[in-house]
N, C-alpha and C positions, 0 to 999 in steps of 0.2 A: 338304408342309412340310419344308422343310430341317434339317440337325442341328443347326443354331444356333438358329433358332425353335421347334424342339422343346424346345428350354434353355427359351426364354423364356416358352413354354406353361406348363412345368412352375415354372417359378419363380412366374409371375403369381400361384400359389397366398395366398404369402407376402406379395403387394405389389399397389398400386394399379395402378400404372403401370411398365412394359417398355421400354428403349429401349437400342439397338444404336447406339454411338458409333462412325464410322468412326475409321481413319486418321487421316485430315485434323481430324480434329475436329470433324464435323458429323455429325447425326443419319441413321443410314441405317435405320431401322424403327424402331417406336413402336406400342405396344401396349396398350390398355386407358382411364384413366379422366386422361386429358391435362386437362382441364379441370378438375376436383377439385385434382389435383396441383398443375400449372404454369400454369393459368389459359388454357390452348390445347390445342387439341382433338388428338385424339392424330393425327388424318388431315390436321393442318397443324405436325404437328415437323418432318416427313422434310425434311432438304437446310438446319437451323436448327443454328448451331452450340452446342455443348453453353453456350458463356458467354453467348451472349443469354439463356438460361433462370435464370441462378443469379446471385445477387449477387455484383458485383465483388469482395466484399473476400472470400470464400470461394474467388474462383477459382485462388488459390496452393496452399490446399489441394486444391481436385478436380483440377488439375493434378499437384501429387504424389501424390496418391491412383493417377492412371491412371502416371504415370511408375513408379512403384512396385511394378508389376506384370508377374509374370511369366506363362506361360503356366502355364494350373490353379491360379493364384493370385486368392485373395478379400481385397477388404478393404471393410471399412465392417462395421457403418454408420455412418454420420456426419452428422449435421443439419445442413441449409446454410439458405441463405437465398434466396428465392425469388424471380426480377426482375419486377416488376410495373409497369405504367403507373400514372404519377403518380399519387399520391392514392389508389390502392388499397391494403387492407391488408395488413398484415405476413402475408405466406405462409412457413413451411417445411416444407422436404423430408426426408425421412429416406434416404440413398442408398447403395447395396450393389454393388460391382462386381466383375465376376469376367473375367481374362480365359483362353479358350477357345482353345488349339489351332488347332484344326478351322474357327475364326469368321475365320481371314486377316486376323487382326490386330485384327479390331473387338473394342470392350469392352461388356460387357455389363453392365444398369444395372436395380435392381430400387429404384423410390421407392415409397415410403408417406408418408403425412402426417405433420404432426410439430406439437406444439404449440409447442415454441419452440427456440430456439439458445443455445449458448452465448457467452460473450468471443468476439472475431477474434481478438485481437490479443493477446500479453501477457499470462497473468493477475498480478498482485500475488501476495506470499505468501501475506496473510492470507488473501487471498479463493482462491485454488488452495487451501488447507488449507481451508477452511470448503467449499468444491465438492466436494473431495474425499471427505470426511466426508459429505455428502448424497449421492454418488452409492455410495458402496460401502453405503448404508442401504438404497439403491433398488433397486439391481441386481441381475437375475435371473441373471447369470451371475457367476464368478470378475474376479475383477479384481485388478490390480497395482500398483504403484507402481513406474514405470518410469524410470529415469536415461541420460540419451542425454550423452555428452563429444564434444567436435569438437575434440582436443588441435589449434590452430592457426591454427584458422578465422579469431581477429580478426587473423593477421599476416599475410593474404592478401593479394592486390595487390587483387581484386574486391570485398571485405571493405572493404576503405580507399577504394574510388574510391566504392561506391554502397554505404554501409552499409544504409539506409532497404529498399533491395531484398533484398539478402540477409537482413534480418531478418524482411520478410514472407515470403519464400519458404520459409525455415525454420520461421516460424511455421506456414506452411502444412505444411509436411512432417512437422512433428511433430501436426500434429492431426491428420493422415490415418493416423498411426497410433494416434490416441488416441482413448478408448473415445465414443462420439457425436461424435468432432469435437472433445472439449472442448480450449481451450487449455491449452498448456502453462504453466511458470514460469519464469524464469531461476533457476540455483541456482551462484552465483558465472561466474567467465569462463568461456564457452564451455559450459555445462553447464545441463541445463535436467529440468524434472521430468515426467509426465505419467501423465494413470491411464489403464490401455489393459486388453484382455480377457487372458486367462491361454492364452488355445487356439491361441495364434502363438508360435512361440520365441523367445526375445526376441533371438537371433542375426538373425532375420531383421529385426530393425528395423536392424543394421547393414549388413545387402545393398541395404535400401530408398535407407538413407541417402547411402552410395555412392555409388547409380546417382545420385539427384536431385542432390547435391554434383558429378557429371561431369556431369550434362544439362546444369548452370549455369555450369560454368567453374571451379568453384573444384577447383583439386587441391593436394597437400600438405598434406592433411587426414585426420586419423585418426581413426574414428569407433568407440566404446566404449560398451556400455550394462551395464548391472545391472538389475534388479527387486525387488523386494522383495512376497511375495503379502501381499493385503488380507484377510488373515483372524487368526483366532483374535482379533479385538476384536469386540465388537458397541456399548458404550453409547459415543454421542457425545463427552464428554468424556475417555476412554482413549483412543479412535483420534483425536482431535485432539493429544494430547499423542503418542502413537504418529508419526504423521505427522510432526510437528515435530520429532522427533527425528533420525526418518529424516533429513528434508531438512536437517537441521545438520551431522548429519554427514558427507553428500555436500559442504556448503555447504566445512567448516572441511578437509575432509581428499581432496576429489576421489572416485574410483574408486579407490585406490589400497586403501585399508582394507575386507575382508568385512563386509558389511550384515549386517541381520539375518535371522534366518532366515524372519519374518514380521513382522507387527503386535505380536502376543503379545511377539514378544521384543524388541521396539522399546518397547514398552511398558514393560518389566521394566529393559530398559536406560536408557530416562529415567528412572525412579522412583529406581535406583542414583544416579544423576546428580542427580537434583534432589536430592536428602537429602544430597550431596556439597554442591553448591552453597547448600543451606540451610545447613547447617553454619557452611559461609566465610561467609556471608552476615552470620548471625549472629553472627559471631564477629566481624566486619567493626563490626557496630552496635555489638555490645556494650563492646569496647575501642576505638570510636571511630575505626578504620581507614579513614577518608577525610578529606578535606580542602575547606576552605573556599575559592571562589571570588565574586569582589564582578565586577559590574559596572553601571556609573554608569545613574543615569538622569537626565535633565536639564529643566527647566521651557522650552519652547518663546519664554514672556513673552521671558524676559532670559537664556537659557543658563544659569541657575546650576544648581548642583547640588543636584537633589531629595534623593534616596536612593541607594542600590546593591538590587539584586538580588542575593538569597544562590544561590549554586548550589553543590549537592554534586560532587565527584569521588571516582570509587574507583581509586588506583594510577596509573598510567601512563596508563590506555586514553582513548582518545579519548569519542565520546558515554557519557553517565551514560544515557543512556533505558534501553538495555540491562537493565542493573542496577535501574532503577526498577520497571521492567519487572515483571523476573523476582519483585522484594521485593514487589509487587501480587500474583502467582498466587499466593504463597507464604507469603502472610498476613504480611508481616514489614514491610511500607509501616509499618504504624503506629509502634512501636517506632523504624524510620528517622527519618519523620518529627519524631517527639516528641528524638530524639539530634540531628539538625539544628536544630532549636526550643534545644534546650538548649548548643550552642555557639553559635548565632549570641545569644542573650540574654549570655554571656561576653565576645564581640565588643563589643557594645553598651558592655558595664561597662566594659572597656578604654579603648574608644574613644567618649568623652562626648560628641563634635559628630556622631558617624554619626546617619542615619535610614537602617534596612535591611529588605528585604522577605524576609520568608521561606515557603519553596512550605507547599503543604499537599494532598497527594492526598486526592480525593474521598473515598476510600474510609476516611481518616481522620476528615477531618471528618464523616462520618454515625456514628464511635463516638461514644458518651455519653464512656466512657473517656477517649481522646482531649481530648476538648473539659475536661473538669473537671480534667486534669493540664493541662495550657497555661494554664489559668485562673489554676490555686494557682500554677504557676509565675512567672505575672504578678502577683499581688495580692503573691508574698513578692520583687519585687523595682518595687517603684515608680517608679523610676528610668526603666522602660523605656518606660512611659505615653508617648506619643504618637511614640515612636521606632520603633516597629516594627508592618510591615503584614504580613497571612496573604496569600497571594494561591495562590490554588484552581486547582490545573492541572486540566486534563481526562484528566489518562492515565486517568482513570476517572470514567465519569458519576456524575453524582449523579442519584437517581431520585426520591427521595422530597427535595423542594424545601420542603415549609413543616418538615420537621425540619431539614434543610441551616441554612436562613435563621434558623433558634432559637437553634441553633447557632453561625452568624456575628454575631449578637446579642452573645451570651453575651463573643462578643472583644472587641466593638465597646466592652462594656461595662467591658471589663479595660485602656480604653485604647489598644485597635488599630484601625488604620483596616483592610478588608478591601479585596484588588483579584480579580476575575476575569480568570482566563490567557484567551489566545486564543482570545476573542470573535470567529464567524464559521468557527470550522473544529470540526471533530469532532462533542461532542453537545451544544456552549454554542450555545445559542439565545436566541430573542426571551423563553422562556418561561424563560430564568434571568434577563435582566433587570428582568421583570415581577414576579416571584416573591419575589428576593432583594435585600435593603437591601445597596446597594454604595456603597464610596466611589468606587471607582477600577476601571474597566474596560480589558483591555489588549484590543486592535483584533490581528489576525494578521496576523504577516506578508506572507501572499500578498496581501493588498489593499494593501497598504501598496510591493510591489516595484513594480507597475502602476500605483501612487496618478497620478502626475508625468504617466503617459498620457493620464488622463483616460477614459473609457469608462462601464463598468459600475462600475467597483472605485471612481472617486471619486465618483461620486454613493451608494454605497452608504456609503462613510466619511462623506463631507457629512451626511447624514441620520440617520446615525449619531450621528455629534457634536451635531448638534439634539436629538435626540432624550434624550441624556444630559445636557445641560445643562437641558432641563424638568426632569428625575429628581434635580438636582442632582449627578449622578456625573459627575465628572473621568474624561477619557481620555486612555491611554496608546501610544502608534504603538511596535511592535518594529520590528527589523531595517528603522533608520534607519542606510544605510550611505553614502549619497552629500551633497553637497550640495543633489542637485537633491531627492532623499529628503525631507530637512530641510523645503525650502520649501515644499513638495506639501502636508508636514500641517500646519505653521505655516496655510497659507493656506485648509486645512477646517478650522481651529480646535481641532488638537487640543490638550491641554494641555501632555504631556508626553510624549519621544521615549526610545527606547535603541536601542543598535546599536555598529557598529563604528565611526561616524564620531566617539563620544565615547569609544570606548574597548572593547575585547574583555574578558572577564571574565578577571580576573587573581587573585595569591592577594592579595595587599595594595588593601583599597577606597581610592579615588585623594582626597587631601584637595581641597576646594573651590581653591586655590593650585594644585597641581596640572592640575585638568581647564582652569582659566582659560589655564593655561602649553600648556596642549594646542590648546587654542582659539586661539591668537595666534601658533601654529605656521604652516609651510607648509598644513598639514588645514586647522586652523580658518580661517586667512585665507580659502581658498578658497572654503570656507563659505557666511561672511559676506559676502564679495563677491558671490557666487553670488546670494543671496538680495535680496541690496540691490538688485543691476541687476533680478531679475527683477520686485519688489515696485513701480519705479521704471517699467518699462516697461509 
């Protein structure tokens, strides 16, 4: 037996299956339980090239995985995905490669079974920080939290001609450094996150990156990493806020700024920050440091003008979610909420023809608290009786629904009509319109950008609309931006539209005179014209 199959003798200890990838990319020996593994017998791999065996969308990664390697260099493992004739089930592989000196070039490949894979492609933040957080629970070795930069990547000529390629190949190259394979994250331009083992230096991921960046074409790229070790946290909610912190401040300040020294101190560093932030926060509520923005909403019947939507702003910045956000982890939603409630009710007194909806997080309406100061603040002003609706965003579920619903009572009964936010996305379901006495349901956007196509999204609105109109509950179409927008849900019946096409939320809510002058504009004519030919033909 030769030096390289004495390798492979000795590793089989550790692994199901042995295979020697030439050169070329094709199997030049196979050893052990080929059937078990890759669904063919190990005495019919030889002369099969390694991509017939693995799923297409992993072969960016096992590509840089072998690219990536130098001589007495190991990487993996990594869990791929296993190619199989139709109809057969989901196989994967767990795969170890090393290459040998002495092997003239070939790479050596140690697979064991695997019960499942991670993402290909992309992970989200939430969902890389929630994976992240499970895998450093699980794992029997050290692990990182690993920062890779490509100062310049997106101003490439190869970058601009085939972005779709270079994103998977990167994708690829950074799982192959990453601990099973798992996907990485974007963490602002050019910069991405990944949790990899602690026993490679993390310089060597910029020699990998390098080479694969020259294999590809792309030069004029400089590639930088940092790490941060996953230790000193253990309970789940410390290393989620830990992580999140990390990755903010890669996100807001690059490589530029020293990490932290681990978890621990990533931890200690948000904690500083958040009590910072709580402060301004509150301080934010308490003296009423934000401002009111209106945007119309419009009866589909005859265009007039229903209500406005109230929406908060804090300062300059652009989305408020941020901030809603944060006033949710932070126990301070309530208190918001109830200082919104009590300038948009001042709104109201000012201005005697408005009807205005104002939000209300979940997480408020399930306080008793909550609900009985909204209450007194309705009963001591009568005025406001049928002028103002709660409408229940999702930034936080509600869980417990027949107190929810006691609760939406309780408004219903001070003279408010209730609407539910974005019906069909997050955790608003069938089982919040079953549950909960609505007056006014809002439909999500995403069905509503695709309505005009027809497909899945308009029959799911169609049925929708039926369905609310047995219940008695009026519905609301958001990010109604076009004409052709308009006619889509006029013609599934919904009741009531908003969007950009009546107007973007502004700080002054637009008087009925107003949105009419807006409608009989170049916009609205377009509209209306729009609608009329299409109603006609």
């Amino acid at each position: 037996m030769s030096a390289p199959h004495r390798f492979l003798g000795f590793g089989f200890a550790a692994a199901d299956l042995l295979l020697e990838i030439r050169p070329d990319g094709k199997v030049g020996f196979a050893l052990g339980a080929g059937e078990a593994v890759l669904g063919v017998s190990d005495t019919r791999l030889a002369g099969r090239s390694w991509r017939s065996l693995f799923d297409t969308e992993d072969h960016p990664m096992i590509e840089a995985l072998f690219t990536g390697l130098d001589d007495g260099m190991r990487a993996g493992p990594v869990v791929v995905g296993v190619a199989l004739s139709r109809g057969a089930a989901e196989r994967f592989a767990s795969v170890t490669a090393i290459r040998l000196e002495q092997n003239q070039g070939a790479i050596s490949c140690a697979l064991s079974r695997a019960t499942s894979r991670g993402t290909v492609g992309l992970q989200t933040r939430d969902a890389f920080e929630a994976r992240a957080s499970e895998l450093a629970a699980g794992a029997a070795q050290e692990l990182e939290l690993a920062f890779v930069e490509l100062a310049g990547l997106s101003a490439t000529s190869v970058a601009a001609k085939d972005p779709r390629h270079v994103e998977a190949m990167l994708t690829g190259a950074l799982r192959a450094q990453a601990y099973r394979g798992e996907a990485p994250t974007p963490v602002g331009p050019d910069r991405y996150a990944l949790v990899r083992t602690r026993d490679e230096p993390t310089d060597a991921i910029l020699s990998r990156m390098a080479r694969i960046l020259d294999a590809n074409g792309i030069a004029g790229v400089a590639p930088s990493a940092r790490a941060v070790p996953m230790t000193g946290v253990t309970r789940p909610k410390q290393m989620a806020q830990a992580l999140r912190f990390a990755l903010n401040q890669v996100l807001e300040h690059g490589l530029k700024r020293p990490l932290p020294g681990d978890l621990a101190e990533a931890l200690e560093r948000a904690m500083h920050a958040a009590l910072s932030k709580a402060g301004q926060l509150g301080a934010a509520i308490r003296y009423r440091r934000f401002t009111l923005a209106f945007q119309p909403v419009v009866a589909l019947a005859d265009r007039a003008l229903h209500h406005h939507e109230v929406l908060v702003r804090f300062g300059s910045d652009g989305s408020p979610f941020p901030t809603i956000r944060m006033a949710e982890e932070m126990d301070l939603i309530e208190p918001l909420d109830l200082a919104v409630l009590e300038e948009t009710l001042a709104v109201l007194q000012r201005e005697p023809a408005l009807m205005l909806a104002v939000n209300v997080s979940g997480r408020s309406l399930m306080s008793e608290a909550y609900v009985a100061r909204a209450v007194t603040m309705l009963n001591e002003r009568p005025w406001a009786s049928g002028r103002l609706m709660f409408e229940l965003t999702e930034s936080a579920a509600v869980e417990d629904l027949p107190t929810a619903d006691r609760h939406l009572q309780a408004l219903r009964a001070a003279g408010c009509e209730v609407c539910l936010d974005d019906f069909g996305a997050g955790a608003a379901s069938l089982a919040y319109l079953q549950q909960l006495t609505l007056d006014l349901l809002k439909i999500d956007g995403r069905y509503i950008r695709d309505l005009q196509h027809g497909g899945r999204e308009a029959t799911f609105v169609r049925h929708l609309v039926n369905m609310c109109g047995e219940l008695n509950v009026k519905t609301l179409a958001e990010m109604v931006e076009t004409p052709e927008a308009e006619d889509a849900v006029r013609r599934a019946g919904v009741d009531y539209a908003q969007g950009w096409l009546y107007g973007r939320a502004a700080d002054e809510p637009l008087s009925e005179a107003q949105l009419r002058a807006r409608m009989q504009g170049p916009e609205g004519a377009l509209a209306v014209r729009s609608a009329l030919e299409r109603q006609a033909g």
